[in-house]
Biopython code that builds the backbone (N, CA, C, O; Angstrom):
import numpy as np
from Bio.PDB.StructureBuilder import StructureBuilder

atoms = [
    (1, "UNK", "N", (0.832, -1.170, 0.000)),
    (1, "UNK", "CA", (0.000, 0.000, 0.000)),
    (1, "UNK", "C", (0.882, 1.241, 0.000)),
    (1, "UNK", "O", (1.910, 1.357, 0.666)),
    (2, "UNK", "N", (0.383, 2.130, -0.796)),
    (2, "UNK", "CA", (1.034, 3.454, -1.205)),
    (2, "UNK", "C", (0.469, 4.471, -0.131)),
    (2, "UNK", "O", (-0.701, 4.792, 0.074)),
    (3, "UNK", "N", (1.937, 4.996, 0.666)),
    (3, "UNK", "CA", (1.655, 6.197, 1.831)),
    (3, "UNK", "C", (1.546, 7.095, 0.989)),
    (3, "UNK", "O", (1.999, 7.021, -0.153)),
    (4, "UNK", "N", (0.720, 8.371, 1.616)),
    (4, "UNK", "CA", (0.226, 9.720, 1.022)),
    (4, "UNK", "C", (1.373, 10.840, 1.698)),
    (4, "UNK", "O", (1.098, 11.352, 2.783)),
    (5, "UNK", "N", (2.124, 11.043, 1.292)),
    (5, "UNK", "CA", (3.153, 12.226, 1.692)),
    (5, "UNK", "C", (2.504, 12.983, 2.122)),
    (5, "UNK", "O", (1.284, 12.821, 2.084)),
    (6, "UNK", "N", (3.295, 14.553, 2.929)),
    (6, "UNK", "CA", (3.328, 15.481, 2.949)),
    (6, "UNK", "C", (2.655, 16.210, 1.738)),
    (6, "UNK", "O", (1.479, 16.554, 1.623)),
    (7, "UNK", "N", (3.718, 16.360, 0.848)),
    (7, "UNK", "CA", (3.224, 17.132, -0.342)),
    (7, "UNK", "C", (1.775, 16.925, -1.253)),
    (7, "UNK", "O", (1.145, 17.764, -1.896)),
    (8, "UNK", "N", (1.437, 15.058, -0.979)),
    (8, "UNK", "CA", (0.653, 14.680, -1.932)),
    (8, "UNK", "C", (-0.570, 15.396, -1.033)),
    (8, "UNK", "O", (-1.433, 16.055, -1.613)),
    (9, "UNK", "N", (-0.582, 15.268, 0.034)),
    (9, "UNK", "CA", (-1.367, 15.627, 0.805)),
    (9, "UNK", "C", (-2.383, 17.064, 0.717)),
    (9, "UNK", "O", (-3.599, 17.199, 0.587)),
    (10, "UNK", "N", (-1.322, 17.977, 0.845)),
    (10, "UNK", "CA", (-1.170, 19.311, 0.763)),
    (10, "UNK", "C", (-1.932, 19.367, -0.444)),
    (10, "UNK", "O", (-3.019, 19.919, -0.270)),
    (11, "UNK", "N", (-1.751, 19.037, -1.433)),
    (11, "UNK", "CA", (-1.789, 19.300, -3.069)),
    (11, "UNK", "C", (-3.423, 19.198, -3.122)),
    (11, "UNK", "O", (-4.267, 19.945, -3.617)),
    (12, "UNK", "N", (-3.549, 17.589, -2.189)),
    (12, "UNK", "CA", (-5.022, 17.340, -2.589)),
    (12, "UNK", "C", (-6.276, 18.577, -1.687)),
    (12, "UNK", "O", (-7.341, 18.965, -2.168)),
    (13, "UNK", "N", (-5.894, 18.828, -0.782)),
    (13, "UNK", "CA", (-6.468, 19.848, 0.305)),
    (13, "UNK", "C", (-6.321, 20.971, -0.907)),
    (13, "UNK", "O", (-7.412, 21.037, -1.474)),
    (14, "UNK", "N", (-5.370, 21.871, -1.503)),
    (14, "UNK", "CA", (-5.319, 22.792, -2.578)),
    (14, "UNK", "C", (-6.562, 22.809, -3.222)),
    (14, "UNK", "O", (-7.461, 23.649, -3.196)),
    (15, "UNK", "N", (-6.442, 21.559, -3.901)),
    (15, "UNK", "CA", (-7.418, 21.101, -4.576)),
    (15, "UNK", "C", (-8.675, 21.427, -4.197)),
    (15, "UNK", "O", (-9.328, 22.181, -4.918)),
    (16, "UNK", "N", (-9.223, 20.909, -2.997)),
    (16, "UNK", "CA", (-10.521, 20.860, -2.294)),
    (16, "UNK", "C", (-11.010, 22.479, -1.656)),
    (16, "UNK", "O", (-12.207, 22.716, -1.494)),
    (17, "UNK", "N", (-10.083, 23.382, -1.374)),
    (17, "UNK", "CA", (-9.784, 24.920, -1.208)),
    (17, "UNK", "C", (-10.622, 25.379, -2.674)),
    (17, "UNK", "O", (-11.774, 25.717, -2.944)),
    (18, "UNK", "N", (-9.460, 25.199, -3.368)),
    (18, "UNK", "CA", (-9.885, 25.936, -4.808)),
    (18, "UNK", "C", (-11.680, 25.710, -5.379)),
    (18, "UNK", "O", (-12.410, 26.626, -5.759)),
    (19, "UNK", "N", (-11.944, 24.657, -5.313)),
    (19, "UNK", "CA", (-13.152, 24.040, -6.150)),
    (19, "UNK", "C", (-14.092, 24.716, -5.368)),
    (19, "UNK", "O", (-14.780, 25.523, -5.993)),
    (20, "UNK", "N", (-14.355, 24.584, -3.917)),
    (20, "UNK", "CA", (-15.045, 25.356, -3.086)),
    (20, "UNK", "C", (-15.210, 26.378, -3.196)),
    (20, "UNK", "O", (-16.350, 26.828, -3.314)),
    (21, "UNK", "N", (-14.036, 27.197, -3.198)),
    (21, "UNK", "CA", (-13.757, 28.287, -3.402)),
    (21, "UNK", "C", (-14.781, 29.182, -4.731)),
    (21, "UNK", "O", (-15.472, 30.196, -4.637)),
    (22, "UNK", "N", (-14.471, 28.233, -5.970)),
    (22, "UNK", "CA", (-14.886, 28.910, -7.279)),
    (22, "UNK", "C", (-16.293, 28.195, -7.544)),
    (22, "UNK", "O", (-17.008, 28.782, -8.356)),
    (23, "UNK", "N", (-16.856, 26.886, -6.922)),
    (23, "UNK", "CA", (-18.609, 27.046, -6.164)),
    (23, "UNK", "C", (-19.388, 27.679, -5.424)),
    (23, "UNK", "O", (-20.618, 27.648, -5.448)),
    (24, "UNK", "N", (-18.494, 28.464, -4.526)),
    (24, "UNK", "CA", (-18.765, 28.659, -3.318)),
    (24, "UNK", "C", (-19.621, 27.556, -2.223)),
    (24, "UNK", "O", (-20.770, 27.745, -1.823)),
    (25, "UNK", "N", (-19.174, 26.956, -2.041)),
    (25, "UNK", "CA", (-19.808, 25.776, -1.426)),
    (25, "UNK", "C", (-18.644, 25.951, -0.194)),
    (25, "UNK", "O", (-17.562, 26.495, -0.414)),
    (26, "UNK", "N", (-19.097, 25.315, 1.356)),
    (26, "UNK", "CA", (-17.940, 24.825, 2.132)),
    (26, "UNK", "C", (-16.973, 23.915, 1.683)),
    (26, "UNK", "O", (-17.182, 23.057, 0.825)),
    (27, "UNK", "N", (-15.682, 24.146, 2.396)),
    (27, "UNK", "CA", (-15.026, 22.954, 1.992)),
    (27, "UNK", "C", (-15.290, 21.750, 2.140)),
    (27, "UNK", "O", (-14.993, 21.056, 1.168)),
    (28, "UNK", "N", (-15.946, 20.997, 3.389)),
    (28, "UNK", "CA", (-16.245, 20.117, 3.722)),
    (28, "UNK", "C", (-16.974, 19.684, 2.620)),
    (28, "UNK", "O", (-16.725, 18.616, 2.062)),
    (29, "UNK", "N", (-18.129, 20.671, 2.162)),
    (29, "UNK", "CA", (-19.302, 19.648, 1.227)),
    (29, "UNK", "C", (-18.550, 19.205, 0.464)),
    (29, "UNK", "O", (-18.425, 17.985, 0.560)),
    (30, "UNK", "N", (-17.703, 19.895, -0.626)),
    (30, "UNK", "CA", (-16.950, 19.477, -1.543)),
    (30, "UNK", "C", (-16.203, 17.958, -1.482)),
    (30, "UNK", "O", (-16.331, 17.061, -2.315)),
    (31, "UNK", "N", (-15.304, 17.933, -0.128)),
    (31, "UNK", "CA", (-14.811, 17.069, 0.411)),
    (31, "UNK", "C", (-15.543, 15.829, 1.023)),
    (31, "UNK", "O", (-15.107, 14.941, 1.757)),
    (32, "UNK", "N", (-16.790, 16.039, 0.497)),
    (32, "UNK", "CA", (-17.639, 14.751, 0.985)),
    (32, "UNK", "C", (-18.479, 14.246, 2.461)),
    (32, "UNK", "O", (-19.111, 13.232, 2.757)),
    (33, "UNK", "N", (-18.105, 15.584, 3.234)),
    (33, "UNK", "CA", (-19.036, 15.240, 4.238)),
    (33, "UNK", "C", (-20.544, 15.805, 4.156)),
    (33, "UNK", "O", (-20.971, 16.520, 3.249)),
    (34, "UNK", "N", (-21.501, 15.206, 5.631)),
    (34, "UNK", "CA", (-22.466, 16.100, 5.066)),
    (34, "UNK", "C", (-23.089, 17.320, 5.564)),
    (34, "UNK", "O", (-22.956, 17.735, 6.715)),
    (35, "UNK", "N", (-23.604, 17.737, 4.876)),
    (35, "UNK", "CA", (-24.173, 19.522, 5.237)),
    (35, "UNK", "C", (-25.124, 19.265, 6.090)),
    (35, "UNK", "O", (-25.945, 18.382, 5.842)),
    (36, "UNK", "N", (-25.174, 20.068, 7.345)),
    (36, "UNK", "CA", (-26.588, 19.773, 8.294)),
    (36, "UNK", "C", (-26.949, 20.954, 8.691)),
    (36, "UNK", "O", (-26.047, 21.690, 9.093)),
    (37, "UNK", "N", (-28.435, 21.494, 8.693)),
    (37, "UNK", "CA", (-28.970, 22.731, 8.865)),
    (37, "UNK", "C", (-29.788, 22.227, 9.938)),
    (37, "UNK", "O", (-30.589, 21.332, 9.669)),
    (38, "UNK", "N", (-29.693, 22.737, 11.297)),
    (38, "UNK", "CA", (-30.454, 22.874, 12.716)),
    (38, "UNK", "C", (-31.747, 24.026, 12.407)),
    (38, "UNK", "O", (-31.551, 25.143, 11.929)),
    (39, "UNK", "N", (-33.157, 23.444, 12.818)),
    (39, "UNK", "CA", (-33.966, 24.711, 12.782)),
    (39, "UNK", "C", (-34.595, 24.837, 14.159)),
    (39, "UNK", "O", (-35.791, 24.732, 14.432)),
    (40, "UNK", "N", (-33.196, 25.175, 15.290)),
    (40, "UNK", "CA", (-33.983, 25.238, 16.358)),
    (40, "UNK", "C", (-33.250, 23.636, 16.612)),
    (40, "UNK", "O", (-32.374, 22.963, 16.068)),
    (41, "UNK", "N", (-34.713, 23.428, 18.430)),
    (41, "UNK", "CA", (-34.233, 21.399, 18.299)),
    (41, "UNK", "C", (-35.441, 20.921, 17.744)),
    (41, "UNK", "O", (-35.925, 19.807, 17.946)),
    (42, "UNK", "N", (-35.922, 21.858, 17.003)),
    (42, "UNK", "CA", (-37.314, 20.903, 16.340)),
    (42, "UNK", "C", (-37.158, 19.812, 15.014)),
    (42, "UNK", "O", (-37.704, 18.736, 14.770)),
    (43, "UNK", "N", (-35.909, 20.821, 14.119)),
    (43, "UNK", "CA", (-36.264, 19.970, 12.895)),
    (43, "UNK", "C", (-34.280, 19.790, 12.357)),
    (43, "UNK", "O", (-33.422, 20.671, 12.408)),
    (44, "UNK", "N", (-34.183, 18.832, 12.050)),
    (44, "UNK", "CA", (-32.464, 19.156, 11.395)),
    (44, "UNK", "C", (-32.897, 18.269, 10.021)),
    (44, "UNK", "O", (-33.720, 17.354, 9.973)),
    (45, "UNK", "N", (-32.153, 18.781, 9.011)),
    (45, "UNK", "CA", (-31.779, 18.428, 7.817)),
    (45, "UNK", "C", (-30.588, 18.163, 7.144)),
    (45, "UNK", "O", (-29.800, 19.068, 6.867)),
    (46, "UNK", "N", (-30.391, 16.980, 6.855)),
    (46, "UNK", "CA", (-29.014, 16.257, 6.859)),
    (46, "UNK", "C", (-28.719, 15.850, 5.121)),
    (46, "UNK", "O", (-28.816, 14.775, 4.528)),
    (47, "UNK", "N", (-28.324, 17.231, 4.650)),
    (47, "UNK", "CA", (-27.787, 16.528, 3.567)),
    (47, "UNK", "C", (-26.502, 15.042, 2.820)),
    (47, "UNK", "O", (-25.539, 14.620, 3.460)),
    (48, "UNK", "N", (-26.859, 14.603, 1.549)),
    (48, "UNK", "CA", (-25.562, 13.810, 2.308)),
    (48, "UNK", "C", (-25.499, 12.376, 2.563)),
    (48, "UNK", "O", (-24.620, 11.526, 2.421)),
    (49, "UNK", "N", (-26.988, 12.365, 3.085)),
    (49, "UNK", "CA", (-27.695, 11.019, 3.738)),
    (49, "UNK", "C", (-27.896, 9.893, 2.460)),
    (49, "UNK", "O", (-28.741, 9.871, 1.565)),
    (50, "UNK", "N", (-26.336, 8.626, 2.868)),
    (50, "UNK", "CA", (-26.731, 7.378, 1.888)),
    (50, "UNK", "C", (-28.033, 6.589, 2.885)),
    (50, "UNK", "O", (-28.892, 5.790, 2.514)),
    (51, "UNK", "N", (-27.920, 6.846, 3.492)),
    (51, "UNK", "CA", (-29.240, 5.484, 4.943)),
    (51, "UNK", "C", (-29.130, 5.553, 5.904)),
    (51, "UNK", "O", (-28.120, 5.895, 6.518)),
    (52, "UNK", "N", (-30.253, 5.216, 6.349)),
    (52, "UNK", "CA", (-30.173, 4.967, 8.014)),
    (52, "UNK", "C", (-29.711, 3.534, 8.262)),
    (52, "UNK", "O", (-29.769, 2.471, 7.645)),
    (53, "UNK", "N", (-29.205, 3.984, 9.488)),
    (53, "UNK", "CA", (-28.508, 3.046, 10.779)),
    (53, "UNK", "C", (-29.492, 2.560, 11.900)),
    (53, "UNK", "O", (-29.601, 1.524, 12.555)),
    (54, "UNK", "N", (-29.986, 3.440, 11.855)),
    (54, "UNK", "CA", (-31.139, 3.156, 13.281)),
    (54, "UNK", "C", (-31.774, 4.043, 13.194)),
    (54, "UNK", "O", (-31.492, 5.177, 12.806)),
    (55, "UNK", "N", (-33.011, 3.479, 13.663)),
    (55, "UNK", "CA", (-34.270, 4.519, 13.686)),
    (55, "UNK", "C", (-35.482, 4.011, 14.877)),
    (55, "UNK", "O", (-36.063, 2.955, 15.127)),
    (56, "UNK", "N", (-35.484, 4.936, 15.243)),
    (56, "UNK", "CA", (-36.518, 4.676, 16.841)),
    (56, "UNK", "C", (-36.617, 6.212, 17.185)),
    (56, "UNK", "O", (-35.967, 7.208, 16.866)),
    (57, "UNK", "N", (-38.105, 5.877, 18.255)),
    (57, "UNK", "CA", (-38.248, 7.589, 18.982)),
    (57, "UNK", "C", (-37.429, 8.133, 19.258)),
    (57, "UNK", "O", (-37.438, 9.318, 18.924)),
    (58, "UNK", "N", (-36.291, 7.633, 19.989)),
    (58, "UNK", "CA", (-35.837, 8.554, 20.813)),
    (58, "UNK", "C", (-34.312, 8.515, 19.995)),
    (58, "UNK", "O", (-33.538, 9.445, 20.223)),
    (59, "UNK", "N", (-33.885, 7.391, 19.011)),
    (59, "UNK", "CA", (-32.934, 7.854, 18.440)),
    (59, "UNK", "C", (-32.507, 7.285, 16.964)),
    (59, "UNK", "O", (-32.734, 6.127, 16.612)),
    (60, "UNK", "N", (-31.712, 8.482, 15.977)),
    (60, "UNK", "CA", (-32.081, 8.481, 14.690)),
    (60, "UNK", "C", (-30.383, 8.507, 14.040)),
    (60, "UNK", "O", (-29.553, 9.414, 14.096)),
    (61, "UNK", "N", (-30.252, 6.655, 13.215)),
    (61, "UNK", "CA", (-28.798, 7.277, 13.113)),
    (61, "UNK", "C", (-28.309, 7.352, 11.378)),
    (61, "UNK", "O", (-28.125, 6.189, 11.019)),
    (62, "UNK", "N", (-28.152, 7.933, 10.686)),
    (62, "UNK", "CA", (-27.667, 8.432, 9.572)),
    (62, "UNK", "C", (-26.247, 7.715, 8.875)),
    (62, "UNK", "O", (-25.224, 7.859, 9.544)),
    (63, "UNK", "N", (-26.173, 7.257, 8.095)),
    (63, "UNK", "CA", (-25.178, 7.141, 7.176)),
    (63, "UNK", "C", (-24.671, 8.493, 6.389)),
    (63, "UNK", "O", (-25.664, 9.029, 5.897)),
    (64, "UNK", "N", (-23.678, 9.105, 6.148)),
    (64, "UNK", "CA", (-23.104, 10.398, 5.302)),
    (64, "UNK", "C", (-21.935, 10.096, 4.500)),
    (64, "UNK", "O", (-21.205, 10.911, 3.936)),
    (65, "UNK", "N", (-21.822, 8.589, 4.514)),
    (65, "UNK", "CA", (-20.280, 8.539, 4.038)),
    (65, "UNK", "C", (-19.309, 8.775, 4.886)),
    (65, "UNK", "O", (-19.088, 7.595, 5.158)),
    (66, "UNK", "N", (-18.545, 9.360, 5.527)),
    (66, "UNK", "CA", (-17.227, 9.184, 5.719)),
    (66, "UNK", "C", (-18.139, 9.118, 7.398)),
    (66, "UNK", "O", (-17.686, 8.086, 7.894)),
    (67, "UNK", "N", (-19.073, 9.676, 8.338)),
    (67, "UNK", "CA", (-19.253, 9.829, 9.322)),
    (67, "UNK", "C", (-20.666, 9.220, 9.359)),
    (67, "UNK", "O", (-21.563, 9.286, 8.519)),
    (68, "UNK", "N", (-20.624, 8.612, 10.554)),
    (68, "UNK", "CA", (-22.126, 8.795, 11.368)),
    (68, "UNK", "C", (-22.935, 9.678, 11.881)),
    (68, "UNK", "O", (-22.547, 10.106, 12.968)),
    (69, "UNK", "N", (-24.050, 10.165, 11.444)),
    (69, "UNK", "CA", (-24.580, 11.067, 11.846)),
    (69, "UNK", "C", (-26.154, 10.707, 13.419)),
    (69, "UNK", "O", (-27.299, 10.261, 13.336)),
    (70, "UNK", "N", (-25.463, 11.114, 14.387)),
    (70, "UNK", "CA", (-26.728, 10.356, 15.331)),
    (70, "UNK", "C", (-27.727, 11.408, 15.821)),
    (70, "UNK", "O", (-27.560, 12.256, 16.697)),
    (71, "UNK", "N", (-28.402, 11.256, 15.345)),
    (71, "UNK", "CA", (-29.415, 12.377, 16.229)),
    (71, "UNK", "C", (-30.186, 11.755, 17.616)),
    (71, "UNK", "O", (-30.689, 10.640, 17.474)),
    (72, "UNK", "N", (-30.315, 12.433, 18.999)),
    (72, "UNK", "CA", (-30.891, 11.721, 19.792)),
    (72, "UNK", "C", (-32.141, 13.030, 20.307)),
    (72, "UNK", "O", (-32.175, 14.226, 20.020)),
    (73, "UNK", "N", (-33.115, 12.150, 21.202)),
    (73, "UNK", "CA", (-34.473, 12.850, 21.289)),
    (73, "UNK", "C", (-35.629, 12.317, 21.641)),
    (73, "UNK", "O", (-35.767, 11.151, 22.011)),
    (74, "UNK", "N", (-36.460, 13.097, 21.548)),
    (74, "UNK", "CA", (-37.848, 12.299, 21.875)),
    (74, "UNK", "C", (-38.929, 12.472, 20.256)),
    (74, "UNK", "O", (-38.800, 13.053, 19.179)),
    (75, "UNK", "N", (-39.659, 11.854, 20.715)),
    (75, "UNK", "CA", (-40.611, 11.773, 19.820)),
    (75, "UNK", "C", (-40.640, 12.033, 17.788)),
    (75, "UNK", "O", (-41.506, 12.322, 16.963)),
    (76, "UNK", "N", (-38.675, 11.617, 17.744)),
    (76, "UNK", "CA", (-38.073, 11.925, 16.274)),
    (76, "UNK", "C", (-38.748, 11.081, 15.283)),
    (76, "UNK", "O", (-39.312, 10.020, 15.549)),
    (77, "UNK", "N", (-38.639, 11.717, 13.907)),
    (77, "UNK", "CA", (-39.040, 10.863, 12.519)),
    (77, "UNK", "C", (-38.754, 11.538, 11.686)),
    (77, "UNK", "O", (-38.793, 12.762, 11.807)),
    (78, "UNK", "N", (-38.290, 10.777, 10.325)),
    (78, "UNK", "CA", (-38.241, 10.932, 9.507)),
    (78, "UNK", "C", (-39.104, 11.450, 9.021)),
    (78, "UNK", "O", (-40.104, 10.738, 8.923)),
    (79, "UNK", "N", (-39.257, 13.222, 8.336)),
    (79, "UNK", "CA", (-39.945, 13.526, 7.927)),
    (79, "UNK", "C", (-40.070, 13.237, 6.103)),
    (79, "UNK", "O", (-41.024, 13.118, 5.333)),
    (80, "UNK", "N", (-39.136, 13.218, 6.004)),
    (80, "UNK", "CA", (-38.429, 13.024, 4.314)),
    (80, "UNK", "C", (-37.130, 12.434, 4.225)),
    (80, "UNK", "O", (-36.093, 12.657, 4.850)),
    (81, "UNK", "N", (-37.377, 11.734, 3.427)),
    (81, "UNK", "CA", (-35.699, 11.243, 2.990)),
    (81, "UNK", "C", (-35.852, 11.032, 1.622)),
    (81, "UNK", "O", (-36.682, 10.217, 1.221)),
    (82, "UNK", "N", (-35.078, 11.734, 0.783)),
    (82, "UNK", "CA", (-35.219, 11.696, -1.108)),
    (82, "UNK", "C", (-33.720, 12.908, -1.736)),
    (82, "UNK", "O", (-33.516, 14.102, -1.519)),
    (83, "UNK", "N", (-32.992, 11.930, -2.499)),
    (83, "UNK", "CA", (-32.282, 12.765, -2.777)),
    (83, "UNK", "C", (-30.881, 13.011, -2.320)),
    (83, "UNK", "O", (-30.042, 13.839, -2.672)),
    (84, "UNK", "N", (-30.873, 12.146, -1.522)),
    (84, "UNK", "CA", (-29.590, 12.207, -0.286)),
    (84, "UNK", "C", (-29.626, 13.183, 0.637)),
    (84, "UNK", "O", (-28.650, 13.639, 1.233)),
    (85, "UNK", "N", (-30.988, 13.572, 0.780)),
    (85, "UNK", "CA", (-31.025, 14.324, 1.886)),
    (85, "UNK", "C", (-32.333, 14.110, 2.996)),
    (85, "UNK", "O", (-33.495, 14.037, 2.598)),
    (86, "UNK", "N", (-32.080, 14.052, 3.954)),
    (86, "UNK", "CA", (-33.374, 13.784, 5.399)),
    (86, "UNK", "C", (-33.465, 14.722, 6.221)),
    (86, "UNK", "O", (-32.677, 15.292, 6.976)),
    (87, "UNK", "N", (-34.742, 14.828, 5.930)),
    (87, "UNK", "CA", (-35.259, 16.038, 7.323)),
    (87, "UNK", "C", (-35.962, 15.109, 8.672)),
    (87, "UNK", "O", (-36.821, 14.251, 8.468)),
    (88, "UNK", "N", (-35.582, 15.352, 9.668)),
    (88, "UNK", "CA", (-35.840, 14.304, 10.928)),
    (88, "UNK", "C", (-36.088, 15.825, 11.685)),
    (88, "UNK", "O", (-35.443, 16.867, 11.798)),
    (89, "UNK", "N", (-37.624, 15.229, 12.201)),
    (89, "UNK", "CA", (-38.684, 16.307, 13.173)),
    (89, "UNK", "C", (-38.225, 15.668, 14.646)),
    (89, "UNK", "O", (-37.420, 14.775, 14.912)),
    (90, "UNK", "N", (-38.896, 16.327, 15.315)),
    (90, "UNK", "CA", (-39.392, 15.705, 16.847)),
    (90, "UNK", "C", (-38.273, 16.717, 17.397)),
    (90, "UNK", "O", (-37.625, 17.504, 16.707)),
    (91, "UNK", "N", (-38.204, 16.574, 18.463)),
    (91, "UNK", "CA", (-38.025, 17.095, 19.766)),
    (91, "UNK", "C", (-36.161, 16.952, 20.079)),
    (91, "UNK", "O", (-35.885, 16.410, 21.149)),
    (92, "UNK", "N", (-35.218, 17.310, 19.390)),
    (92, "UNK", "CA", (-34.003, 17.547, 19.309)),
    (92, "UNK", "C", (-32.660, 17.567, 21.089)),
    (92, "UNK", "O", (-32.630, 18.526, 21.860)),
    (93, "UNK", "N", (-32.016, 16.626, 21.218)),
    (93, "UNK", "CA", (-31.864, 17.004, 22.342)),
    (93, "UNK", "C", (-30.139, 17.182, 22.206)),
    (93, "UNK", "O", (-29.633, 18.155, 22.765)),
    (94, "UNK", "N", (-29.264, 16.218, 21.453)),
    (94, "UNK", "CA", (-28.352, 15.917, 20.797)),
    (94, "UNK", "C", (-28.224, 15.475, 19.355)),
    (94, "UNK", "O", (-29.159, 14.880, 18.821)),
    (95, "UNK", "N", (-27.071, 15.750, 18.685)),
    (95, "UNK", "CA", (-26.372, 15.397, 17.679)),
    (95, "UNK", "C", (-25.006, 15.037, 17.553)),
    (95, "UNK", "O", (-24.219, 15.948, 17.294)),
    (96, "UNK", "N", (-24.570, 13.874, 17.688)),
    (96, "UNK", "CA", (-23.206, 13.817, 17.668)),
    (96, "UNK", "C", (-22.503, 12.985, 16.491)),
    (96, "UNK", "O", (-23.329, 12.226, 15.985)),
    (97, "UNK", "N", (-20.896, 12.864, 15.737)),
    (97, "UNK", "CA", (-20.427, 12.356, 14.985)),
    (97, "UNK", "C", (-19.976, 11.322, 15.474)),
    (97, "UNK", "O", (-19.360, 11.306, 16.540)),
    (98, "UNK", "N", (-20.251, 10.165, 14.667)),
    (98, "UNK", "CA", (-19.059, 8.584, 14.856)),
    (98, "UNK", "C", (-18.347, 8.069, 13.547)),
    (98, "UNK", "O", (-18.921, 7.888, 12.473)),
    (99, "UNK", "N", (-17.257, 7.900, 13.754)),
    (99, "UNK", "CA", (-16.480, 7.633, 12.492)),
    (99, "UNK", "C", (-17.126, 5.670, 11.600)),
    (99, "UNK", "O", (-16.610, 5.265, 10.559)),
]
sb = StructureBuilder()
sb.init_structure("model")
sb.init_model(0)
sb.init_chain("A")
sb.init_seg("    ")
for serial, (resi, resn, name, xyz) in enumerate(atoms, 1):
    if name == "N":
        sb.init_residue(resn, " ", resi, " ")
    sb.init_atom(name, np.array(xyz, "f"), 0.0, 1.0, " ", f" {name:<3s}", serial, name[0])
structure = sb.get_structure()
């Protein structure tokens, strides 16, 4: 297996700077994680979303590709999921990342 240098490194981050940059998009989106918009703890929207992991009232867990996305709470659901993106309602208490 082929190590990623210093330089190769650097080069590819350049890369991911620039493209963002001339989309204007975050770097991250570019770079493949996913975009999440909080409205309040009522409603979050998780762009991004290949599937769920788990799903129950009180907790809601997301696939994004490189991260886990967990939402925890009461009375949560899927309001939509289409598109690679999910809006999950209910009652917001946490959100945390798992690799």
């Amino acid at each position: 297996m082929r190590k990623k240098n210093c330089r190769t490194q650097g080069r590819g981050e350049r890369i991911i700077e620039a493209v963002s940059r001339n989309l204007d998009l975050p770097p991250d989106a570019v770079a493949g994680y996913a975009h999440i918009e909080l409205c309040g703890n009522r409603e979050a929207i998780i762009e991004g979303c290949q599937g769920v992991l788990e799903y129950g009232d009180s907790v809601i867990a997301l696939n994004t590709g490189k991260l886990t996305v967990r939402i925890c709470g009461c009375e949560l659901t899927i309001a939509s999921m289409q598109n690679g993106q999910a809006i999950i309602k209910g009652i917001i208490t946490s959100l945390d990342y798992r690799n």
